[in-house]
PyMOL commands that place a pseudoatom at each C-alpha (Angstrom):
pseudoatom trace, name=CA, resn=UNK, resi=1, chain=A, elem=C, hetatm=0, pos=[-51.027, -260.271, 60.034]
pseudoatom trace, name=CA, resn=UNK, resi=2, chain=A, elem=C, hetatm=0, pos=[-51.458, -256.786, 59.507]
pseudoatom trace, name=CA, resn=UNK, resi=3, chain=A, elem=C, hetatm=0, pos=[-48.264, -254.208, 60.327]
pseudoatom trace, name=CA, resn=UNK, resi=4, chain=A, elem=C, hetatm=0, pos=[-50.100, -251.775, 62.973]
pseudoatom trace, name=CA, resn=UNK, resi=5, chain=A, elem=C, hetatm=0, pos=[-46.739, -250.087, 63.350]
pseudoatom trace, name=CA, resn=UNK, resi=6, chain=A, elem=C, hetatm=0, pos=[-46.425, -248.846, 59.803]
pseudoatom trace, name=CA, resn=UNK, resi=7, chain=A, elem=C, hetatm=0, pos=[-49.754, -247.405, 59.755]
pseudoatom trace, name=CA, resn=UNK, resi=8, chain=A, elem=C, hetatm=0, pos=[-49.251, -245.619, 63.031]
pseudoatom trace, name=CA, resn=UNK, resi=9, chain=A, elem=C, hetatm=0, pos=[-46.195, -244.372, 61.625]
pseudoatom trace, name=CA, resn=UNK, resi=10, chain=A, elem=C, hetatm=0, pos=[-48.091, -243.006, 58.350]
pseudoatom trace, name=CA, resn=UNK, resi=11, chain=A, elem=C, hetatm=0, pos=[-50.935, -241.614, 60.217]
pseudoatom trace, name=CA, resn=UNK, resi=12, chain=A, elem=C, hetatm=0, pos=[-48.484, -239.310, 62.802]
pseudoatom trace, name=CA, resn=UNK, resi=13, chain=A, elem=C, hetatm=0, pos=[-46.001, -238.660, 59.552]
pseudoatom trace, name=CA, resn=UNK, resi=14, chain=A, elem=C, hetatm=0, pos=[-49.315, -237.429, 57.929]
pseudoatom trace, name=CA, resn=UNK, resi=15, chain=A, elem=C, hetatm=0, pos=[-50.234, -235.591, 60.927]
pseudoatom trace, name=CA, resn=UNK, resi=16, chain=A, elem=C, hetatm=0, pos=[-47.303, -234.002, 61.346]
pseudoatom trace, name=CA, resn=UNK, resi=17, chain=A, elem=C, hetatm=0, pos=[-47.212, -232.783, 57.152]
pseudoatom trace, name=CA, resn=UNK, resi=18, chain=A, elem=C, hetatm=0, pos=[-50.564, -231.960, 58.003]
pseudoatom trace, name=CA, resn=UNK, resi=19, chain=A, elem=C, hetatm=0, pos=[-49.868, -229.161, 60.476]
pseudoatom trace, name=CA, resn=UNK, resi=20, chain=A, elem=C, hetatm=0, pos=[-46.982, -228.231, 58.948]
pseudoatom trace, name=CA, resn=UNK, resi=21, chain=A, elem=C, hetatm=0, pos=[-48.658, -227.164, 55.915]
pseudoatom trace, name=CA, resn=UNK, resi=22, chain=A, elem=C, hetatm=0, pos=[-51.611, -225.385, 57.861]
pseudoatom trace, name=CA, resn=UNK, resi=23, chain=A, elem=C, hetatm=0, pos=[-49.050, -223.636, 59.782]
pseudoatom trace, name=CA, resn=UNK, resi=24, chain=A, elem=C, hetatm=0, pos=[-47.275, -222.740, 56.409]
pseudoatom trace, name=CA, resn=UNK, resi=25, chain=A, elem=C, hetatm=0, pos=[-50.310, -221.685, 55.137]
pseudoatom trace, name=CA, resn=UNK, resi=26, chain=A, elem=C, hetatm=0, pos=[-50.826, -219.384, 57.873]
pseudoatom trace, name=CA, resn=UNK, resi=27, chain=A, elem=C, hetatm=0, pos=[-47.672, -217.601, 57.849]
pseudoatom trace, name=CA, resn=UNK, resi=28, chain=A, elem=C, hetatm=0, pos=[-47.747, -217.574, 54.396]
pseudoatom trace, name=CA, resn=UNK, resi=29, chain=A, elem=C, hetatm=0, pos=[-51.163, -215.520, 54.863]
pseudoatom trace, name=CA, resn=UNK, resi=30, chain=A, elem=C, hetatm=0, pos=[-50.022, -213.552, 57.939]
pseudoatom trace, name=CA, resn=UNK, resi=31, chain=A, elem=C, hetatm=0, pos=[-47.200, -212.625, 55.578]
pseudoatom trace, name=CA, resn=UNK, resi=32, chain=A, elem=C, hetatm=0, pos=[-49.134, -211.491, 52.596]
pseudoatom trace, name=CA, resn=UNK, resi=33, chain=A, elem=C, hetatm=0, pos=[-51.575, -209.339, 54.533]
pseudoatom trace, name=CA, resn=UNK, resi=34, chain=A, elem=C, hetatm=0, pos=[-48.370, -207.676, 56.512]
pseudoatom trace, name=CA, resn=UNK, resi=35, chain=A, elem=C, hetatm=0, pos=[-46.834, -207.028, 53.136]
pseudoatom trace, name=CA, resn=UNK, resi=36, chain=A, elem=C, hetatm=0, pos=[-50.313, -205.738, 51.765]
pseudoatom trace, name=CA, resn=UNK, resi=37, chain=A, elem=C, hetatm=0, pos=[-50.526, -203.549, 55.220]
pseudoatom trace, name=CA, resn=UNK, resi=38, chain=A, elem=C, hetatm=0, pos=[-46.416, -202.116, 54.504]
pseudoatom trace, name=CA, resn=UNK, resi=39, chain=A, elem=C, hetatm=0, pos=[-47.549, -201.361, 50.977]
pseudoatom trace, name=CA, resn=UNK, resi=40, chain=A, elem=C, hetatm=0, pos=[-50.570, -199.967, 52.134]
pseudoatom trace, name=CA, resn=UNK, resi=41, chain=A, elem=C, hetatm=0, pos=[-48.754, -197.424, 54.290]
pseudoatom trace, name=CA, resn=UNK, resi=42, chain=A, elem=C, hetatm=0, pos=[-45.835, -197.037, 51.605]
pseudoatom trace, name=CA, resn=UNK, resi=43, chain=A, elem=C, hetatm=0, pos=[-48.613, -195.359, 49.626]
pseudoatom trace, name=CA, resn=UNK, resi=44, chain=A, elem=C, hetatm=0, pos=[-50.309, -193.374, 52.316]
pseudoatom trace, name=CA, resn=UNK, resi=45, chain=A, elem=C, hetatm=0, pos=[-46.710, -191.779, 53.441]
pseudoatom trace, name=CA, resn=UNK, resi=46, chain=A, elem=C, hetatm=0, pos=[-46.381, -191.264, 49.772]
pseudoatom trace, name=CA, resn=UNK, resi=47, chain=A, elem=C, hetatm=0, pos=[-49.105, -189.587, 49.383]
pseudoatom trace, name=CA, resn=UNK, resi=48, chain=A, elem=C, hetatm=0, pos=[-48.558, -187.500, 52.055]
pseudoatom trace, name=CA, resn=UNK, resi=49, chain=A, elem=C, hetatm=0, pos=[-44.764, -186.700, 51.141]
pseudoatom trace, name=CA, resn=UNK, resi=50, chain=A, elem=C, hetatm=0, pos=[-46.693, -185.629, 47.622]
pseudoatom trace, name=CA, resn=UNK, resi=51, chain=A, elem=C, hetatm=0, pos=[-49.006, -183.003, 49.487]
pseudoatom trace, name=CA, resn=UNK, resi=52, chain=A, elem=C, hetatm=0, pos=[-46.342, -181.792, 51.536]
pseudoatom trace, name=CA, resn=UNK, resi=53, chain=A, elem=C, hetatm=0, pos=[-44.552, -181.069, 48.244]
pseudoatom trace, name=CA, resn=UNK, resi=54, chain=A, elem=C, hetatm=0, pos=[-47.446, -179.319, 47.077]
pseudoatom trace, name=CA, resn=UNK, resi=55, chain=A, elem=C, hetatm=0, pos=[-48.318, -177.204, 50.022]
pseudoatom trace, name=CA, resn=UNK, resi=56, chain=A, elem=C, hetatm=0, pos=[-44.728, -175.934, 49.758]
pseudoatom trace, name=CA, resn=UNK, resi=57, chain=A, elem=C, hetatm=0, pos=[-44.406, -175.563, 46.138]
pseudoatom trace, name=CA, resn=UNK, resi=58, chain=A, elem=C, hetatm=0, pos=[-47.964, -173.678, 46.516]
pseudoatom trace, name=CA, resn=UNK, resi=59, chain=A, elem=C, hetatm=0, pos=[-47.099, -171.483, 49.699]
pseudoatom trace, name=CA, resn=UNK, resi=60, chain=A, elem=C, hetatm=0, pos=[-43.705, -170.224, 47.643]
pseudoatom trace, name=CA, resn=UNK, resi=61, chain=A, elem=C, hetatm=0, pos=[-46.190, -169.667, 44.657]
pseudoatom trace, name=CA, resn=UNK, resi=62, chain=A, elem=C, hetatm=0, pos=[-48.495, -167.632, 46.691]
pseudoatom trace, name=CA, resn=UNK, resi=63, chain=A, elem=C, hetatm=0, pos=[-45.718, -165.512, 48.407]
pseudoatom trace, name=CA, resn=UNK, resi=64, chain=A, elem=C, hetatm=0, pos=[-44.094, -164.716, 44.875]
pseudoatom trace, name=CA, resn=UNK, resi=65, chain=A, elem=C, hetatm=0, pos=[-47.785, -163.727, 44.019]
pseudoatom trace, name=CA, resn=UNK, resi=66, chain=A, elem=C, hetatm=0, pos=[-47.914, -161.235, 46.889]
pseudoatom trace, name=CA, resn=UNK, resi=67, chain=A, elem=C, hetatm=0, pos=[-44.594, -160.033, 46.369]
pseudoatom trace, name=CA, resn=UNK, resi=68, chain=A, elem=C, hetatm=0, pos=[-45.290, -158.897, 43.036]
pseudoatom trace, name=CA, resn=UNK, resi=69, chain=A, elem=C, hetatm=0, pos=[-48.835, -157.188, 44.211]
pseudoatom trace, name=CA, resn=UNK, resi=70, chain=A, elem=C, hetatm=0, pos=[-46.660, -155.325, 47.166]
pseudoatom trace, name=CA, resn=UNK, resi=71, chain=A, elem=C, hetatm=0, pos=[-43.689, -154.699, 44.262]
pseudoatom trace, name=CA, resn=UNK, resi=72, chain=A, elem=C, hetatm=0, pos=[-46.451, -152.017, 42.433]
pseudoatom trace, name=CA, resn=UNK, resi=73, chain=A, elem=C, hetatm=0, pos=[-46.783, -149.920, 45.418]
pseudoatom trace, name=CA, resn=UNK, resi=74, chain=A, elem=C, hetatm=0, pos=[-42.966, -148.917, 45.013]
pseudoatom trace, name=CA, resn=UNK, resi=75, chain=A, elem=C, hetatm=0, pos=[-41.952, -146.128, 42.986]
pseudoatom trace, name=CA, resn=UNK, resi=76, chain=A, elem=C, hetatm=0, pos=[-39.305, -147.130, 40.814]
pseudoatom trace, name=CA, resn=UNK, resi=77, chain=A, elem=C, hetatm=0, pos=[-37.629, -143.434, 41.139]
pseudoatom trace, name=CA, resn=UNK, resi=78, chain=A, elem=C, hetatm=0, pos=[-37.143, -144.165, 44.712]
pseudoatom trace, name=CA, resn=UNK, resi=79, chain=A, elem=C, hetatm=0, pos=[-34.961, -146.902, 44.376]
pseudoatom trace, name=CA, resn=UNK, resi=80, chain=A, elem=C, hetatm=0, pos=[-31.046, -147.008, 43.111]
pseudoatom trace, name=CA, resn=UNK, resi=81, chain=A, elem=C, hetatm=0, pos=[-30.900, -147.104, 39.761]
pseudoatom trace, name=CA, resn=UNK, resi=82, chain=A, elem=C, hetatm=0, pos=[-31.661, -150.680, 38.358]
pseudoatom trace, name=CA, resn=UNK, resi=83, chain=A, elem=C, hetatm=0, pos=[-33.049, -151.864, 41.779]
pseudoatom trace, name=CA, resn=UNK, resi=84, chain=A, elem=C, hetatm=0, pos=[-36.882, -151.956, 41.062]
pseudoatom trace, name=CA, resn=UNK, resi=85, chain=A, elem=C, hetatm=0, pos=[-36.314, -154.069, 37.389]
pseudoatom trace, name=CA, resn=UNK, resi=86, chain=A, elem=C, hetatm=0, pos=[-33.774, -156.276, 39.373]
pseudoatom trace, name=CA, resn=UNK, resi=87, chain=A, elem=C, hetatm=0, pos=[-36.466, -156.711, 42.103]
pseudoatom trace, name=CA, resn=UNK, resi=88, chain=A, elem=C, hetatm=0, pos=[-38.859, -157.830, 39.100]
pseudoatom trace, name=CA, resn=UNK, resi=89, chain=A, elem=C, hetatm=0, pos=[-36.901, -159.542, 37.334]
pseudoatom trace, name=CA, resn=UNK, resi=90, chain=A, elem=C, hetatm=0, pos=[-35.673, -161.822, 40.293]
pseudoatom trace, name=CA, resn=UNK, resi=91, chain=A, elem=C, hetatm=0, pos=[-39.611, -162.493, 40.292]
pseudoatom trace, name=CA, resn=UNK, resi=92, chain=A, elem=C, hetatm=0, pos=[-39.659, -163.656, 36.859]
pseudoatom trace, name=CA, resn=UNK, resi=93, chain=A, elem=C, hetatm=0, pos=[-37.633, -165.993, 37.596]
pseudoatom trace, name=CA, resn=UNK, resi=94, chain=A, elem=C, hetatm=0, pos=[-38.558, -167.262, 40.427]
pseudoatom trace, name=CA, resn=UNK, resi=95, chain=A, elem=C, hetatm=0, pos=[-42.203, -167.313, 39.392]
pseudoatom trace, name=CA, resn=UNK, resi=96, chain=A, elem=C, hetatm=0, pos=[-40.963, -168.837, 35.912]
pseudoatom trace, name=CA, resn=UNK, resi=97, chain=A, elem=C, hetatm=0, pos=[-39.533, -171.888, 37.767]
pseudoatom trace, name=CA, resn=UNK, resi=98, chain=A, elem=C, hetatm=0, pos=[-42.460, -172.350, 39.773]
pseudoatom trace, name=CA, resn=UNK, resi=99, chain=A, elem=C, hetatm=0, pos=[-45.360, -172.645, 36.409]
pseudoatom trace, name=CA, resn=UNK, resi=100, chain=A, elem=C, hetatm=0, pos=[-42.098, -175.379, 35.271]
pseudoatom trace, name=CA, resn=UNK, resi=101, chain=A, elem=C, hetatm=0, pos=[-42.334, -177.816, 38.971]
pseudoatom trace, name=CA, resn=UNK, resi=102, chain=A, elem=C, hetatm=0, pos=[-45.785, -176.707, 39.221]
pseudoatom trace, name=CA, resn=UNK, resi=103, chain=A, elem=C, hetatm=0, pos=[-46.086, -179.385, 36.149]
pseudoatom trace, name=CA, resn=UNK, resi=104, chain=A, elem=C, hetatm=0, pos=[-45.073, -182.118, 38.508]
pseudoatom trace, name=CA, resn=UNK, resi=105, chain=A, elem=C, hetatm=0, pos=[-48.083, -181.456, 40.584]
pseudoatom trace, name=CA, resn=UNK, resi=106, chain=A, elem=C, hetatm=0, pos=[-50.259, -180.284, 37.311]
pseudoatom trace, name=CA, resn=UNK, resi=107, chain=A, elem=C, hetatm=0, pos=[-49.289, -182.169, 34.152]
pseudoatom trace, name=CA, resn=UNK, resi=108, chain=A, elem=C, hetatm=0, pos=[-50.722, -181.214, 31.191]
pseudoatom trace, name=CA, resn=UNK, resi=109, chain=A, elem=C, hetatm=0, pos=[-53.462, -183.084, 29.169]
pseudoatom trace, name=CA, resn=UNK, resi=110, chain=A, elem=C, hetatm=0, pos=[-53.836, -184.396, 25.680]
pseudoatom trace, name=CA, resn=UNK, resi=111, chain=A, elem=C, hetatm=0, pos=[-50.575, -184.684, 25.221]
pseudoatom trace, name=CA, resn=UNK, resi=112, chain=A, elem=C, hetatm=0, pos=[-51.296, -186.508, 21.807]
pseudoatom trace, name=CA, resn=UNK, resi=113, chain=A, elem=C, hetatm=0, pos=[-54.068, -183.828, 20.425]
pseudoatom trace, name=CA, resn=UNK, resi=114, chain=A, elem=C, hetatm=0, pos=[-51.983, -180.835, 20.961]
pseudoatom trace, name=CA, resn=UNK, resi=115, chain=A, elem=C, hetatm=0, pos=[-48.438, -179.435, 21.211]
pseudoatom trace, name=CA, resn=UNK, resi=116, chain=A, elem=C, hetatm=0, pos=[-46.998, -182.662, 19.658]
pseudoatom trace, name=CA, resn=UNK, resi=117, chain=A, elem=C, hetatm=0, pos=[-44.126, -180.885, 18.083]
pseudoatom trace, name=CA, resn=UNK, resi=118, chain=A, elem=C, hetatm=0, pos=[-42.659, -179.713, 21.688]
pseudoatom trace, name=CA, resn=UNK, resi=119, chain=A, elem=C, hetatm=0, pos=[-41.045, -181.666, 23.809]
pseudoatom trace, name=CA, resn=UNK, resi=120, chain=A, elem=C, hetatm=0, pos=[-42.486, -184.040, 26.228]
pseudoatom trace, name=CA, resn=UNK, resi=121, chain=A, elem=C, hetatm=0, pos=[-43.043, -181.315, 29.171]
pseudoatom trace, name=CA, resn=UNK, resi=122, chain=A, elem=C, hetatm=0, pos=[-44.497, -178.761, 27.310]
pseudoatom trace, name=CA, resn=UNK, resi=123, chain=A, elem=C, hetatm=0, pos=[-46.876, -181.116, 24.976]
pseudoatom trace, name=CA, resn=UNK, resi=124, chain=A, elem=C, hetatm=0, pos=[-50.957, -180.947, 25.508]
pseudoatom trace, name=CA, resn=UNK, resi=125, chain=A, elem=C, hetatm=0, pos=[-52.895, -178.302, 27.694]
pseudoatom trace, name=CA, resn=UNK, resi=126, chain=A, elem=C, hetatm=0, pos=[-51.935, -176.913, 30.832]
pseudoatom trace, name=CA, resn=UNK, resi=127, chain=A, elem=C, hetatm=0, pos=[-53.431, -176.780, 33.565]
pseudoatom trace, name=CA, resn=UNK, resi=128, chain=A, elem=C, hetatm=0, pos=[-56.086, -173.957, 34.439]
pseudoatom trace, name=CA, resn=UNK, resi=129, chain=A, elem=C, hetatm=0, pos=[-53.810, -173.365, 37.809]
pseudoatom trace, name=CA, resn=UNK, resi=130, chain=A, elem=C, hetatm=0, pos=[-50.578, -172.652, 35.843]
pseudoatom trace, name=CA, resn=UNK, resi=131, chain=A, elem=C, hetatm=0, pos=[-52.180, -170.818, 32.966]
pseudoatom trace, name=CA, resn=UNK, resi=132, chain=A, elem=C, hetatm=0, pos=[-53.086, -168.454, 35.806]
pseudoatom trace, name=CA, resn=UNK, resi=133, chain=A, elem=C, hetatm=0, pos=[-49.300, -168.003, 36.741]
pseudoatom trace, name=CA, resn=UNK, resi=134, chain=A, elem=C, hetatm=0, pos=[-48.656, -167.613, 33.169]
pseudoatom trace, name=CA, resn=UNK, resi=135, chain=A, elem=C, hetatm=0, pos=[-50.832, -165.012, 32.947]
pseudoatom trace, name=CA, resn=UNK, resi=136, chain=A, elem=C, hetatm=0, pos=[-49.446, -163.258, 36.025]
pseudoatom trace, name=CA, resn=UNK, resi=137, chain=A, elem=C, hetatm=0, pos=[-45.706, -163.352, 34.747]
pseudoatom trace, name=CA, resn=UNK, resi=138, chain=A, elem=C, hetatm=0, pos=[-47.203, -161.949, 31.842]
pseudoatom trace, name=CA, resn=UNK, resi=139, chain=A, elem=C, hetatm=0, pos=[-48.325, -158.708, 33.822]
pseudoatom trace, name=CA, resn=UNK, resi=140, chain=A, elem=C, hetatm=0, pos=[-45.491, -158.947, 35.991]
pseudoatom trace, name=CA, resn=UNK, resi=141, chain=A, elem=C, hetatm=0, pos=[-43.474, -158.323, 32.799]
pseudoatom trace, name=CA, resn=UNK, resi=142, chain=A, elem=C, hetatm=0, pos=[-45.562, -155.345, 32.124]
pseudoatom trace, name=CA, resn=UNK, resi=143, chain=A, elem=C, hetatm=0, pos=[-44.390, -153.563, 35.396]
pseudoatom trace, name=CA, resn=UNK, resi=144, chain=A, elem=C, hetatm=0, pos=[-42.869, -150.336, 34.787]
pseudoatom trace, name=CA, resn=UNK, resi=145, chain=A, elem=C, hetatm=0, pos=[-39.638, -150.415, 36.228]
pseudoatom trace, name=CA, resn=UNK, resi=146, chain=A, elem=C, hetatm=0, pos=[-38.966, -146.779, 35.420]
pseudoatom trace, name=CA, resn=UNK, resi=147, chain=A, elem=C, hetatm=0, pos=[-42.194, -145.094, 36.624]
pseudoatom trace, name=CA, resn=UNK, resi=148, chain=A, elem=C, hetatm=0, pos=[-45.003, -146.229, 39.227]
pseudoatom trace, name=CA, resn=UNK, resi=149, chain=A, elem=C, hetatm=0, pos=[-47.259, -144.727, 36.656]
pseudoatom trace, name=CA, resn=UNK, resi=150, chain=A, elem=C, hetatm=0, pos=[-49.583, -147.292, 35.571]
pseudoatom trace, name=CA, resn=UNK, resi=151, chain=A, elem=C, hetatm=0, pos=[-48.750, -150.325, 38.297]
pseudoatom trace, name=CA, resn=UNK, resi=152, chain=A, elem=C, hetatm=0, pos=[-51.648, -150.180, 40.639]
pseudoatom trace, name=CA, resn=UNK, resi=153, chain=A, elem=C, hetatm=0, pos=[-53.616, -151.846, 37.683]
pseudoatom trace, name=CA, resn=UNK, resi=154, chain=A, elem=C, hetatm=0, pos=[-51.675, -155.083, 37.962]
pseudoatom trace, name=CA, resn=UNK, resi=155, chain=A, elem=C, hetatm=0, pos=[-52.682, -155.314, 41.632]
pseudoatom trace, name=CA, resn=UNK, resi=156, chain=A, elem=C, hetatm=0, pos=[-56.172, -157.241, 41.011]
pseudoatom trace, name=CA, resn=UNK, resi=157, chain=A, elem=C, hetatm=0, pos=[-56.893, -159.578, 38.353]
pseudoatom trace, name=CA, resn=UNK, resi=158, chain=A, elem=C, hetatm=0, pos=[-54.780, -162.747, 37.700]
pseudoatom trace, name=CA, resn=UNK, resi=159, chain=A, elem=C, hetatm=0, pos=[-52.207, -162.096, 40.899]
pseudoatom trace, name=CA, resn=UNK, resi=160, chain=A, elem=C, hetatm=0, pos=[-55.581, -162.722, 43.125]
pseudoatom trace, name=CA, resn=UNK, resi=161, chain=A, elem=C, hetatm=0, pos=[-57.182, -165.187, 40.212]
pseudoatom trace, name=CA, resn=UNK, resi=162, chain=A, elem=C, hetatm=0, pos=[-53.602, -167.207, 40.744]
pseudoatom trace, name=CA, resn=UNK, resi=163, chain=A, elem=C, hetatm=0, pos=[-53.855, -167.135, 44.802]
pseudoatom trace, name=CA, resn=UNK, resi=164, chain=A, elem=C, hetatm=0, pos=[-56.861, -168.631, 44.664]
pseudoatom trace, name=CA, resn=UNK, resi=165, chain=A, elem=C, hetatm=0, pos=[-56.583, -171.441, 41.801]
pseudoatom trace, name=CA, resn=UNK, resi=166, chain=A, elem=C, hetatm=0, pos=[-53.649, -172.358, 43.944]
pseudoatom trace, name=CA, resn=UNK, resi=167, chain=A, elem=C, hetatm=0, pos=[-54.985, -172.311, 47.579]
pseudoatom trace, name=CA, resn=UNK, resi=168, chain=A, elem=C, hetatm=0, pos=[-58.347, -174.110, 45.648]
pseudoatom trace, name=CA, resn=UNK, resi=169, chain=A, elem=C, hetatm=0, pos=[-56.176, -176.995, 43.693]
pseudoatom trace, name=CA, resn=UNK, resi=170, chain=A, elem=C, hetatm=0, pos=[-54.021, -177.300, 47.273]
pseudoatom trace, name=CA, resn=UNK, resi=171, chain=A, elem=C, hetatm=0, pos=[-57.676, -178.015, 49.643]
pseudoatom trace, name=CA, resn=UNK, resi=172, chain=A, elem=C, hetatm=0, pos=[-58.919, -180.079, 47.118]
pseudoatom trace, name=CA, resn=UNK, resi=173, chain=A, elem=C, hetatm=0, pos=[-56.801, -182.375, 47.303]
pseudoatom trace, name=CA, resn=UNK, resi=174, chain=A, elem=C, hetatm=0, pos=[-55.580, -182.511, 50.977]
for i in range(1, 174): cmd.bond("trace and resi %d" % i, "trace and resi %d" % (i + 1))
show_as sticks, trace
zoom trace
């Protein structure tokens, strides 16, 4: 005589695992795609942390840019004494510091073919963007800080060549 009771027994047991794993299955999936989604918008406020940091890094840029444009319509002589280099040196610095975090946005390139004797930060090429603010702290160092002789010629060139590399690089890649 067969045992009915058993084998209804098995068959709901079986049932039972039977759901349970479909319904483990589908959390588990319901919980990989909502971990997928988080990461998903981990990245995206990332990314837009990232471009914040660059529109402010690039707006300070800019506005040390203009700064130094504006600083060659002074005359030096009618300043206290020291006040106009002060004024451009402050600006060298400033500007210096922004080329060196401007690398976080920028880094250079090649780092193998090139440089490989400097240190990690400064190996490779730089970036077309920063070689522009090189070049302007190059003729902000040629201000003269004694006489406004000579200072309208550093208004054009790589101060407006820098603006727009940076405003360029920064709509690019918003």
């Amino acid at each position: 005589m067969p045992n009915y009771e058993f084998s209804y027994v098995t068959t709901i047991i079986s049932a039972i695992s039977a759901v349970v794993a479909t319904l483990s299955a589908w959390i588990s999936s319901r919980n990989f795609l909502l971990s997928k989604s988080k990461h998903r918008l981990e990245f995206f406020e990332w990314r837009e942390r990232y471009f914040d940091d660059m529109q402010k890094w690039a707006e300070g840029t800019l506005e040390l840019l203009s700064e130094s444009v504006h600083l060659c319509d002074i005359d030096p002589k009618r300043l206290d004494d020291g006040d106009f280099f002060n004024k451009r040196h402050g600006l060298l610095i400033k500007l210096s510091a922004k080329i060196d975090t401007g690398r976080w946005f920028f880094p250079n390139y090649n780092h193998d073919e090139h440089g490989i004797e400097k240190e990690s930060a400064f190996r490779g090429y730089r970036r077309e963007v920063l070689d522009d603010l090189v070049d302007a702290y190059k003729l902000i160092e040629k201000i003269n800080y004694v006489s406004q002789a000579g200072n309208k010629q550093f208004t054009t060139g790589h101060f407006f060549k820098g603006c727009r590399e940076v405003s360029e690089r920064v709509d690019f890649l918003q």
